[in-house]
C-alpha positions as CSV (number, residue, x, y, z in Angstrom):
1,X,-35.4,7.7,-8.4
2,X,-34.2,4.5,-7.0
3,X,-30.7,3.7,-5.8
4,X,-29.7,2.0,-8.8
5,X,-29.0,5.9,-10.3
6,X,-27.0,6.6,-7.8
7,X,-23.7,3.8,-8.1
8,X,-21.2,5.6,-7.7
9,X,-18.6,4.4,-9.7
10,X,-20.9,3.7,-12.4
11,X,-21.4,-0.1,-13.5
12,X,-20.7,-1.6,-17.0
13,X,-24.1,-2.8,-17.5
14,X,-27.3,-2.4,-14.9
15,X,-30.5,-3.3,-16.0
16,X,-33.7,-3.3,-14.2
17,X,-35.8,-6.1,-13.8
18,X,-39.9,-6.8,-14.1
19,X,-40.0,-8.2,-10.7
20,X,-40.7,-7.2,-6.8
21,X,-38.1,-5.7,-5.0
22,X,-36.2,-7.7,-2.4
23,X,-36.9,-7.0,1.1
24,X,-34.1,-7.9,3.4
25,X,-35.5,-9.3,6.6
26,X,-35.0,-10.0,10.0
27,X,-34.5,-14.0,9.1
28,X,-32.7,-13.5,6.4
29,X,-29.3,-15.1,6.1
30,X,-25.9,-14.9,3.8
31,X,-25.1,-18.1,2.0
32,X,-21.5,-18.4,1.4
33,X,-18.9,-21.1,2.0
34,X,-15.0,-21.9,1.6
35,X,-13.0,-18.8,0.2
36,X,-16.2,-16.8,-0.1
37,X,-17.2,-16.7,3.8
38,X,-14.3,-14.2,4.7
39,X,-16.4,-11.7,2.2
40,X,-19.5,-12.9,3.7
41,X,-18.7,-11.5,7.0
42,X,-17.8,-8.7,5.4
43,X,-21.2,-8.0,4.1
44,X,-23.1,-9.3,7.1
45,X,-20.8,-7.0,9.5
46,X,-21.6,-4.1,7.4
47,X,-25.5,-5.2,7.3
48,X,-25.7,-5.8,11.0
49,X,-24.4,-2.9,12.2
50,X,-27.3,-0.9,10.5
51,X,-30.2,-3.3,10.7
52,X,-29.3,-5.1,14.4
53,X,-30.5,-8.4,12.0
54,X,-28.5,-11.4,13.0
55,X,-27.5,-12.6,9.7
56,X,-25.7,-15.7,9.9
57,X,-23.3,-17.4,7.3
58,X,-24.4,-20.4,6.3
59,X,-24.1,-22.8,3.2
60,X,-27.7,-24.0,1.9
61,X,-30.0,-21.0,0.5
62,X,-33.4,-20.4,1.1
63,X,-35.5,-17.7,-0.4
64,X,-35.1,-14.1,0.9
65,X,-31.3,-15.0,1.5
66,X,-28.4,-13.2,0.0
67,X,-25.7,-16.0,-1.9
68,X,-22.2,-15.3,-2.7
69,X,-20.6,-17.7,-5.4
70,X,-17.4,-18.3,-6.2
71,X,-17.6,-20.1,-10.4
72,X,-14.7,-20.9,-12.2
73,X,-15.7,-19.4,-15.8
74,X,-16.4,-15.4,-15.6
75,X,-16.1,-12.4,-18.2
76,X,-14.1,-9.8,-17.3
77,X,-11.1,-10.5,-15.3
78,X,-10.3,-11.1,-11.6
79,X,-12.7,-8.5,-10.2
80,X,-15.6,-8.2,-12.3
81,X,-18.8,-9.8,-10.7
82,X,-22.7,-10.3,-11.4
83,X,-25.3,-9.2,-9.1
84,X,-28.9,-10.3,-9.6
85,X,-31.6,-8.9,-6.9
86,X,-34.9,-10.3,-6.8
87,X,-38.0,-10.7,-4.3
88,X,-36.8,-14.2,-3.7
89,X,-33.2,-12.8,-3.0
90,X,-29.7,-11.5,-3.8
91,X,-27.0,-13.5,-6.1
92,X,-23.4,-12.2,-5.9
93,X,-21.2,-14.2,-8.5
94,X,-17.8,-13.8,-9.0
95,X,-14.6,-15.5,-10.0
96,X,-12.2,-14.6,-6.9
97,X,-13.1,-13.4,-3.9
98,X,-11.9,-10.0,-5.0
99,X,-14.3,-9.9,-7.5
100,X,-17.3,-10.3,-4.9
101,X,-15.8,-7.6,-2.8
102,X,-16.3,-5.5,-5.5
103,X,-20.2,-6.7,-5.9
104,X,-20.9,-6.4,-1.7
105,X,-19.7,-2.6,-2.2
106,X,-22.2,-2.2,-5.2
107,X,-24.5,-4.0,-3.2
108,X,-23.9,-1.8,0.0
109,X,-25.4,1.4,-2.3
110,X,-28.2,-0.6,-3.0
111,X,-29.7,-0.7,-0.2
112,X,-31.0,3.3,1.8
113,X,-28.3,5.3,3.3
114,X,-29.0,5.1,6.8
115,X,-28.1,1.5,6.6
116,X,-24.4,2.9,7.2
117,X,-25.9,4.2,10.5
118,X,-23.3,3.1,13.3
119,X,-26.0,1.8,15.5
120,X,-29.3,-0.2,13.8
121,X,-32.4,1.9,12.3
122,X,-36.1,0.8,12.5
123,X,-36.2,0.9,8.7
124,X,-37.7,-1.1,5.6
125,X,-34.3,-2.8,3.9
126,X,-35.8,-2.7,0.5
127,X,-33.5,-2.5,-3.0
128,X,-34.9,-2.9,-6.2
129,X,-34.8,-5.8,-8.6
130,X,-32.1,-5.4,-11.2
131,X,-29.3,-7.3,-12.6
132,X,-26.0,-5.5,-12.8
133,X,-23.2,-6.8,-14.5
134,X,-19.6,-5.0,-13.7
135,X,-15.6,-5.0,-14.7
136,X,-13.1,-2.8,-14.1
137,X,-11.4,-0.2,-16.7
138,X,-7.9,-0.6,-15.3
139,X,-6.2,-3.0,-13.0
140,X,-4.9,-0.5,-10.5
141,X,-7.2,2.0,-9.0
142,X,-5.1,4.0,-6.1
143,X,-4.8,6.2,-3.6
144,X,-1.3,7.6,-2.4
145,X,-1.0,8.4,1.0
146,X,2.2,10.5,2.1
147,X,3.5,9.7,5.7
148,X,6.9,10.9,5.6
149,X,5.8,14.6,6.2
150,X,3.0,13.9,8.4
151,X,2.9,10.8,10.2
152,X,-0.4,8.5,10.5
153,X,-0.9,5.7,12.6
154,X,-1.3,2.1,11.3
155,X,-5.0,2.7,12.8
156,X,-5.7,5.6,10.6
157,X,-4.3,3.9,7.8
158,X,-6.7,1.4,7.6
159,X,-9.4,4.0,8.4
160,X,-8.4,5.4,5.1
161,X,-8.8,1.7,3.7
162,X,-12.2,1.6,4.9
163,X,-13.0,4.6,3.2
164,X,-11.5,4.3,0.0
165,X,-12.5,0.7,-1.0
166,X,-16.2,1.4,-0.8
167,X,-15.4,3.1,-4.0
168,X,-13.4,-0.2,-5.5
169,X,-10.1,2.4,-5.1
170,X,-7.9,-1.1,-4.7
171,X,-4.1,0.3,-4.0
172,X,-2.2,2.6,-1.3
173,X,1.0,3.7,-2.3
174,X,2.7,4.7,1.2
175,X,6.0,7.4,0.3
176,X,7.5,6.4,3.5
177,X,10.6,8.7,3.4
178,X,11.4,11.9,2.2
179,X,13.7,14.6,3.5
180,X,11.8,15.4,6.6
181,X,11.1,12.1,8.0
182,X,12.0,8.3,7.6
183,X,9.0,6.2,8.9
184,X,9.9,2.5,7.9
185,X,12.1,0.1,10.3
186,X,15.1,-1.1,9.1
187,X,17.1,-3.6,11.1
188,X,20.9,-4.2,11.3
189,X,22.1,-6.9,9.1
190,X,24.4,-9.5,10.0
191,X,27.0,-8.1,6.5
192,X,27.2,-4.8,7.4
193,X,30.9,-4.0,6.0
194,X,30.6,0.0,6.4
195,X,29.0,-0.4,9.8
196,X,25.9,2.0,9.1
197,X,23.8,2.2,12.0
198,X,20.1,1.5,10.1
199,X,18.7,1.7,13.8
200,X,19.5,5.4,13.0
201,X,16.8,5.7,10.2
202,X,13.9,5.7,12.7
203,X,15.9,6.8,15.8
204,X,16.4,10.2,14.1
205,X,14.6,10.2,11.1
206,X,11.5,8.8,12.2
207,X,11.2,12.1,15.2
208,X,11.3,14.2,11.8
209,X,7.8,16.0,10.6
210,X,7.8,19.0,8.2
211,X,6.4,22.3,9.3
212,X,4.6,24.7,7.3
213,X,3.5,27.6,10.0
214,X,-0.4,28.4,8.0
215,X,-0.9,24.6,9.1
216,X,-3.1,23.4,11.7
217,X,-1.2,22.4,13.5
218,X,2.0,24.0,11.9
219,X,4.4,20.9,12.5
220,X,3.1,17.4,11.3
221,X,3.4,14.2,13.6
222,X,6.2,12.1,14.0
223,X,6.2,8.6,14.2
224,X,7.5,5.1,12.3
225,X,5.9,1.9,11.6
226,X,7.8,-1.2,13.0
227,X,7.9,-3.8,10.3
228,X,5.7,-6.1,12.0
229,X,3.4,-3.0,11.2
230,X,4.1,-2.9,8.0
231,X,3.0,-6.1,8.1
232,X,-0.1,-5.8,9.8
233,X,-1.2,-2.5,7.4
234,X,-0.8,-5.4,4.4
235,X,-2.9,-7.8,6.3
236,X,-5.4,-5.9,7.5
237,X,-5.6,-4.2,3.2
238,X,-5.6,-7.7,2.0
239,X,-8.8,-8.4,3.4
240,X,-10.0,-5.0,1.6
241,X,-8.8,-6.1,-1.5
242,X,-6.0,-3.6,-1.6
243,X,-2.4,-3.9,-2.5
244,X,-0.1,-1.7,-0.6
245,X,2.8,0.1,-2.6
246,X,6.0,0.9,-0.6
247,X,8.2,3.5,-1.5
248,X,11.9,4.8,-0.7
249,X,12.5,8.0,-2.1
250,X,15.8,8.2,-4.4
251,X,18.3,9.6,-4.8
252,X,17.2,12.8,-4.1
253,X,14.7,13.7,-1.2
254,X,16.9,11.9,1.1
255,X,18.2,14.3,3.7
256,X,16.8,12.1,6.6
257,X,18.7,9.6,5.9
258,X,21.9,11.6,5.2
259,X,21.1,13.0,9.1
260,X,20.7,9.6,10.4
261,X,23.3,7.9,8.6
262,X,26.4,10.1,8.8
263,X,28.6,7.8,6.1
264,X,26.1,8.3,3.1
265,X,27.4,12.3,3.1
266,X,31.2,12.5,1.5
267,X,32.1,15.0,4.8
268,X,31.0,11.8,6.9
269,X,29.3,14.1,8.8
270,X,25.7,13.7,9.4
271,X,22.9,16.4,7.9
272,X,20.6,18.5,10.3
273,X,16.8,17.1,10.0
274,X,14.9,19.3,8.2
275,X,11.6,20.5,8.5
276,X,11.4,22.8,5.5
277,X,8.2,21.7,2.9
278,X,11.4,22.8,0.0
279,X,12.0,20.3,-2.3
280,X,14.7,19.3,-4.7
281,X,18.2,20.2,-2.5
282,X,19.3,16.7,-1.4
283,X,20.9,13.9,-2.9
284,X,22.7,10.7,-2.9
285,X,26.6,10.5,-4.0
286,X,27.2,8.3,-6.6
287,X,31.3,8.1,-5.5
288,X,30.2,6.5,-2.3
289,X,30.4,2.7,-1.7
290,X,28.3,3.1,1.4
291,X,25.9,4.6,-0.8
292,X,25.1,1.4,-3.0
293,X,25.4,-0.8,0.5
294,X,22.9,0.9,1.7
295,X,20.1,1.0,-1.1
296,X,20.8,-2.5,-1.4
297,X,19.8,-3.6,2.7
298,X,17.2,-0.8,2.5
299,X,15.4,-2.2,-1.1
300,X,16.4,-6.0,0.4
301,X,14.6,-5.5,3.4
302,X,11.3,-3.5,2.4
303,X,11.0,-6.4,-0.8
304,X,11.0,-8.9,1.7
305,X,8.4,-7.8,3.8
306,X,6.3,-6.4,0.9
307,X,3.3,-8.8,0.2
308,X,2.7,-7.3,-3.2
309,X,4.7,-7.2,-6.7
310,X,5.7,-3.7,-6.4
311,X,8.5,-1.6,-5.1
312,X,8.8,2.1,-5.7
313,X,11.9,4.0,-5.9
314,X,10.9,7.2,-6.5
315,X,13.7,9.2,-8.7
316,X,11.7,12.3,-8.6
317,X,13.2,16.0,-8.1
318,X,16.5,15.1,-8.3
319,X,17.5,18.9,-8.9
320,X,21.0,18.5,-7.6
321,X,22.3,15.5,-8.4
322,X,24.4,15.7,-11.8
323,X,22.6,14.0,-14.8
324,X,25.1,11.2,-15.3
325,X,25.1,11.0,-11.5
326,X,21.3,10.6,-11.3
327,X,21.5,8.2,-14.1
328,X,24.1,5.7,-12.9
329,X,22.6,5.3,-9.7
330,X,18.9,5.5,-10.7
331,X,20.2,2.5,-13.3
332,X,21.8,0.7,-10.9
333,X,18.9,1.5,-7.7
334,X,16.6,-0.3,-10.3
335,X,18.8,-3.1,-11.0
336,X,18.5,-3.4,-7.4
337,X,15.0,-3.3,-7.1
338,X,14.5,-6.2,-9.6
339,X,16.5,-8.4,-8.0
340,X,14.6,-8.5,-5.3
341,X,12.0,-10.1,-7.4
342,X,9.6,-6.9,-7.2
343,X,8.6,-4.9,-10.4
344,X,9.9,-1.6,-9.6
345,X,7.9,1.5,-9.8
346,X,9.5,5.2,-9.9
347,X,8.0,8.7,-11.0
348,X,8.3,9.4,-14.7
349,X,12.3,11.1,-14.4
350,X,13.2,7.8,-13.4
351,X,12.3,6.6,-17.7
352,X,15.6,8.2,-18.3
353,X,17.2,5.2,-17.7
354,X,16.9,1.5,-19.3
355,X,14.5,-0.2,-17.4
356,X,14.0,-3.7,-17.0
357,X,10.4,-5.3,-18.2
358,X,7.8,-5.0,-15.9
359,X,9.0,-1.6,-14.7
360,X,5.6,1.1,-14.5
361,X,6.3,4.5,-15.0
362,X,4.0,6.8,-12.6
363,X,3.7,9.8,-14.6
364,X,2.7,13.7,-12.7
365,X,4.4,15.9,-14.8
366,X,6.6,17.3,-17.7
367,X,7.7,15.4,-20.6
368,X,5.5,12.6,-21.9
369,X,8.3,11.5,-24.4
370,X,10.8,9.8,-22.5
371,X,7.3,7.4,-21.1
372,X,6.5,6.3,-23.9
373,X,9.9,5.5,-25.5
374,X,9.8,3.2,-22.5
375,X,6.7,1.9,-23.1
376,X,7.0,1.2,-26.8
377,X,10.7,-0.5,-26.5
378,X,10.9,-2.6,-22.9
379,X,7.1,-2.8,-22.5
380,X,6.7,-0.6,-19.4
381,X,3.5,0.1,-18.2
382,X,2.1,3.6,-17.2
383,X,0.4,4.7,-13.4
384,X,-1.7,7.7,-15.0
385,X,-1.1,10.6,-12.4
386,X,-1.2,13.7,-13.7
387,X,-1.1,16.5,-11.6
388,X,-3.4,18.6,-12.7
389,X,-5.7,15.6,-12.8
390,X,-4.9,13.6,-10.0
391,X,-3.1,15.9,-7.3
392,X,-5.4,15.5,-4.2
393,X,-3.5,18.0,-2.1
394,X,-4.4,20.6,-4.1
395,X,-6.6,23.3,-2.6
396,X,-10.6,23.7,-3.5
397,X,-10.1,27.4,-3.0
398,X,-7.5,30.1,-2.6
399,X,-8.3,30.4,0.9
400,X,-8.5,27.2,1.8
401,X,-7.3,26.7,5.3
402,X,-5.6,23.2,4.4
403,X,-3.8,22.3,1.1
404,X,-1.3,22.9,-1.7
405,X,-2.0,25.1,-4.8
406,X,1.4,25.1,-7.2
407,X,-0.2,22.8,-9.9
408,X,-1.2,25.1,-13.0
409,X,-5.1,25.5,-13.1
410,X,-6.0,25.8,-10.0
411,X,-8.0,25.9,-7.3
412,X,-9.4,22.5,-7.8
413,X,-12.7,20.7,-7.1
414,X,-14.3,17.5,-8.4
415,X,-14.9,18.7,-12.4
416,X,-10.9,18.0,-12.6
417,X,-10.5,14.7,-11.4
418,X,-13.3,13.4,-13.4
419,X,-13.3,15.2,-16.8
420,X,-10.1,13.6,-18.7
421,X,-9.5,10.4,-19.8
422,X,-6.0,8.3,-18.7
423,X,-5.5,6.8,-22.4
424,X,-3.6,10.2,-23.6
425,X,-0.4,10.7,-25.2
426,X,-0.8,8.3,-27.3
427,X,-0.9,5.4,-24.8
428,X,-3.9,2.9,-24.8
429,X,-5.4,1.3,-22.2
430,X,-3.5,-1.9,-22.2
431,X,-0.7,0.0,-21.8
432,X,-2.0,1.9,-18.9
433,X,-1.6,-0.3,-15.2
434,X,-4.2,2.3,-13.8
435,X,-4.5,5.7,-11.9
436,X,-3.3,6.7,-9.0
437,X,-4.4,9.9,-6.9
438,X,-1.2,11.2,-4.8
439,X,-2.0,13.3,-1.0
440,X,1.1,15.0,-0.2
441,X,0.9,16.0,3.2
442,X,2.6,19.5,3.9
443,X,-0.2,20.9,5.3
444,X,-2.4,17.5,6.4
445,X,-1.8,16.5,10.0
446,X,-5.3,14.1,11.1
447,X,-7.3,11.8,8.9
448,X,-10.2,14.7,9.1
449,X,-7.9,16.7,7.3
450,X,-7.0,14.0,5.0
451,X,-10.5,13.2,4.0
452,X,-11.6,16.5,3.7
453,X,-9.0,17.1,0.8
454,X,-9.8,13.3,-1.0
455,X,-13.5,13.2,-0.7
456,X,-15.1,13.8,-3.3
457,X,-12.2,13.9,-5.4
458,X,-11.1,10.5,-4.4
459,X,-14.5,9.3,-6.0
460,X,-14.2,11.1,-9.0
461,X,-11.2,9.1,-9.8
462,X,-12.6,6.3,-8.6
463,X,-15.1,6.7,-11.6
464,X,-12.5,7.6,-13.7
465,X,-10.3,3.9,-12.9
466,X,-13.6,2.1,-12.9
467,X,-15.8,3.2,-15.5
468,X,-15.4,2.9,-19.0
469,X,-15.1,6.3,-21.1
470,X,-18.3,5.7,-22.5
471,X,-20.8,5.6,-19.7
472,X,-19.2,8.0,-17.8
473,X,-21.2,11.7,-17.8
474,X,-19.9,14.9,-15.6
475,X,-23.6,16.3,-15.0
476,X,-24.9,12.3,-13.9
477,X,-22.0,12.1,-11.6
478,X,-22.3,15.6,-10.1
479,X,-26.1,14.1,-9.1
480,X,-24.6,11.2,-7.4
481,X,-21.9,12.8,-5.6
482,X,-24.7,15.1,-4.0
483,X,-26.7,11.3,-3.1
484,X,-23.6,10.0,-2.0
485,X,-23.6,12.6,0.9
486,X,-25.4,11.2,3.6
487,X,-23.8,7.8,3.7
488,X,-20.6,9.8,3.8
489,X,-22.2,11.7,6.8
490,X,-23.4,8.9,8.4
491,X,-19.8,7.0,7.9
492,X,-18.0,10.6,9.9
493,X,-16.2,10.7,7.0
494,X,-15.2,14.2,6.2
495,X,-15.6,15.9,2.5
496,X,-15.6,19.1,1.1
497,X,-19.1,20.5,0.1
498,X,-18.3,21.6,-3.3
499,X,-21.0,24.3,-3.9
500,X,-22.1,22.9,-7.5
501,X,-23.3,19.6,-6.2
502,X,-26.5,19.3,-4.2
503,X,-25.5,17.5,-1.1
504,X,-28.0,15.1,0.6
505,X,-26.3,15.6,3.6
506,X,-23.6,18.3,5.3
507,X,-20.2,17.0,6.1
508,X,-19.7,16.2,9.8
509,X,-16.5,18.0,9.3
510,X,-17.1,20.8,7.0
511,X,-13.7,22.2,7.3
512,X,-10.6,20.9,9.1
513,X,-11.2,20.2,12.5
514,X,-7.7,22.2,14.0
515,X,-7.6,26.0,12.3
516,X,-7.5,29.4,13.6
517,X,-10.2,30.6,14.9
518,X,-10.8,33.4,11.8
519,X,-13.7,33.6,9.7
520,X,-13.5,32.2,5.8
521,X,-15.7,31.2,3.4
522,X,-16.3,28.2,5.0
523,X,-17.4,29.9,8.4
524,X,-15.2,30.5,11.5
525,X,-13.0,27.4,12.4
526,X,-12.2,26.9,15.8
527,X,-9.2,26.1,17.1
């Protein structure tokens, strides 16, 4: 079996060809110029590393090189591409340099495993000749990554970018603020007529971490991000083709701002920080002036230095704030958000208001109804993530020594990410924006733990986003998640060894690398 079975996700159209296989060698170079060199590097970083070949970028193509075009006419959107390998070399074509981002990572699988070796291998580069032609299902493809509970450095957030692009995953939604933490700067403005000290948000709120005591360890990490690093996160996705996805949590899940911000409580006094994983028992008071001040700097601020269309607002779990309450500030919060010029996201409660077009609706759970009234009457589109479906926090097993297990259906493992399709309740795909896979991160405190619980769910809905309903197959994928193994092995990228697949390789973390040091089912973790 060659590595074309083992794409992961699965392409639109590969087709083997009647020729020699392409050999990379030690003269080979990449052939790239203008727009496409930036991707180029990319590759030839990646190739480098495992090959020790030199590899330079340059413009004029000679056989046994690898070319990456950028042509103006191309089928399939923004990030679909055409790959040809032969013995005389590699074509990448695309329309945007997105587009051949997409192709290097197919191309990456092409090629052995060990080539994701962190130091070069004395091996024979060979990939078969084939022509694959490729286009994604849905626009968005994402990963949600929740740092209000546990903190993660801008480092390990673009470890997790590395990670999750290889699979074409091309969106991070970062919650940035919940009721145990707030982890986004927010500077003083100039108008400030109630005089609330933002420097407060981070001063107190951003010490805040939740702590749940079967964790490892019990209390997360706290931490903020400066808005230059906000910045930097954005850059440093951009050149991963991602899109990052800010969100401020309203206008429940809130009590770290009420604790930093003593005005926004109608006692004026400020709330203890809580480190409680409860949900549901804060909220926002309509009455307030301070209250709409404040949303307005807050949603002002993030939208300016937000690269990308989007701004979420959550609207979720608002179990104490009054219906009409929650509904004349939710209206108003997203009146808010669109003058900012974003499009403004919010969990699927938030459809019980009128929301402007544009607005996307991330659905996880409960009542389908009030989505698509939104969708069929002020053109909303739909983030697909169900739960059930979706949830990456959830735990493989009941005695798993990291995770969440409230969703019905549970314990979890691959099978559920990957067998259902996002075009359901009567929505259809053009009215789906794409799919996103939430980790909440109660019990997640390091990026092994993290991985552990995405991988090899993440790739399922990868597959999922990426592949069209019709070549996708449960018992094909389960084979390629168990090839998939060793490059995630040779990466150090942690995953869970679900016991149907037949891994090439073990995980180099095979459980999370902080635990008591008990026996489970997955041995005895040290501490």
């Amino acid at each position: 079996m060659n590595t074309t079975d083992n794409l992961v996700p699965r392409p639109s159209h590969v087709a083997l060809l009647d020729r020699p296989a392409f050999t990379l060698a030690p003269t080979a170079r990449i052939i790239a110029s203008d727009a496409a060199a930036p991707i180029a590097e990319q590759l030839a970083s990646l190739l480098r590393r495992g090959t020790g070949f030199e590899l330079p970028i340059v413009e004029d193509a000679r056989p046994g090189d690898i070319s990456l075009e950028l042509v103006e006419a191309f089928d399939g959107g923004p990030e679909a591409y055409v790959l040809t390998v032969a013995d005389s070399g590699v074509l990448l074509a695309a329309s945007t340099p997105a587009g051949l981002f997409n192709g290097i990572q197919t191309l990456r699988q092409l090629f052995p495993a060990t080539i994701e070796g962190a130091v070069p291998s004395d091996h024979a580069w060979v990939i078969p000749a084939v022509e694959i032609a490729d286009a994604p299902r849905f626009a968005y493809r994402g990963l949600m990554l929740d740092v209000a509970r546990n903190f993660f450095t801008v480092e390990e957030v673009k470890e997790q970018i590395d990670v999750m692009t290889q699979f074409k995953l091309n969106a991070l939604h970062l919650h940035l603020t919940d009721d145990q933490a707030w982890r986004i700067e927010i500077h003083e403005p100039e108008d400030n007529p109630s005089g609330l000290p933002y420097a407060n948000l981070t001063a107190v709120g951003g010490q805040g971490a939740v702590e749940v005591p079967t964790a490892m360890p019990a209390r997360g990490r706290d931490g903020f991000y400066t808005q230059q690093d906000f910045l930097d996160i954005q850059a440093y996705a951009d050149t991963k083709n991602v899109l990052v996805i800010p969100e401020i949590d309203l206008p429940g899940h809130v009590n770290a701002a009420l604790a930093a911000i003593p005005q926004l409580n109608p006692d004026g006094q400020t709330k203890p920080m809580s480190t409680t994983s409860d949900v549901g028992w804060s909220t926002l008071s309509v009455e307030l002036p301070a209250t709409h001040e404040f949303v307005r700097e807050v949603l002002g601020q993030l939208a300016a230095i937000t690269v990308g269309p989007y701004l979420h607002i959550g609207g979720d779990e608002a179990l104490v704030t009054g219906h009409d309450d929650y509904v004349a500030m939710v209206q108003q919060f997203v009146r808010l958000g669109a003058d900012t010029g974003k499009a403004v996201v919010g969990w699927n409660e938030f459809a019980a208001v009128e929301l402007p077009e544009g607005s996307v609706i991330q659905y996880w759970h409960g009542d389908f109804e009030p989505v698509a009234r939104q969708v069929e009457h002020h053109a909303a589109k739909v983030l697909m993530s169900p739960a059930a479906n979706t949830y990456l926090d959830q735990k493989y097993a009941s005695d798993s020594p990291v995770g969440l297990e409230w969703v019905e259906g549970g314990p979890f493992t691959w099978s559920e990410y990957y067998n259902w399709d996002p075009s359901q309740g009567g929505l259809q795909d053009h009215q789906i924006l794409g799919v996103e896979g939430p980790l909440w991160t109660e019990t997640v405190r390091n990026n092994q733990q993290a991985q552990w619980l995405l991988y090899p769910r993440a790739v399922s809905l990868a597959e999922v986003a990426w592949s069209s309903q019709e070549v996708r197959n449960a018992g094909d994928f389960r084979r390629r998640l168990g090839a998939l193994g060793e490059r995630l092995a040779r990466q150090g990228v942690a995953f869970h060894e679900a016991p149907d697949v037949e891994w090439s390789a073990t995980s180099p973390w095979p459980f999370p690398d902080t635990a008591p040091a008990s026996p489970t089912k997955y041995g005895t973790i040290e501490a």
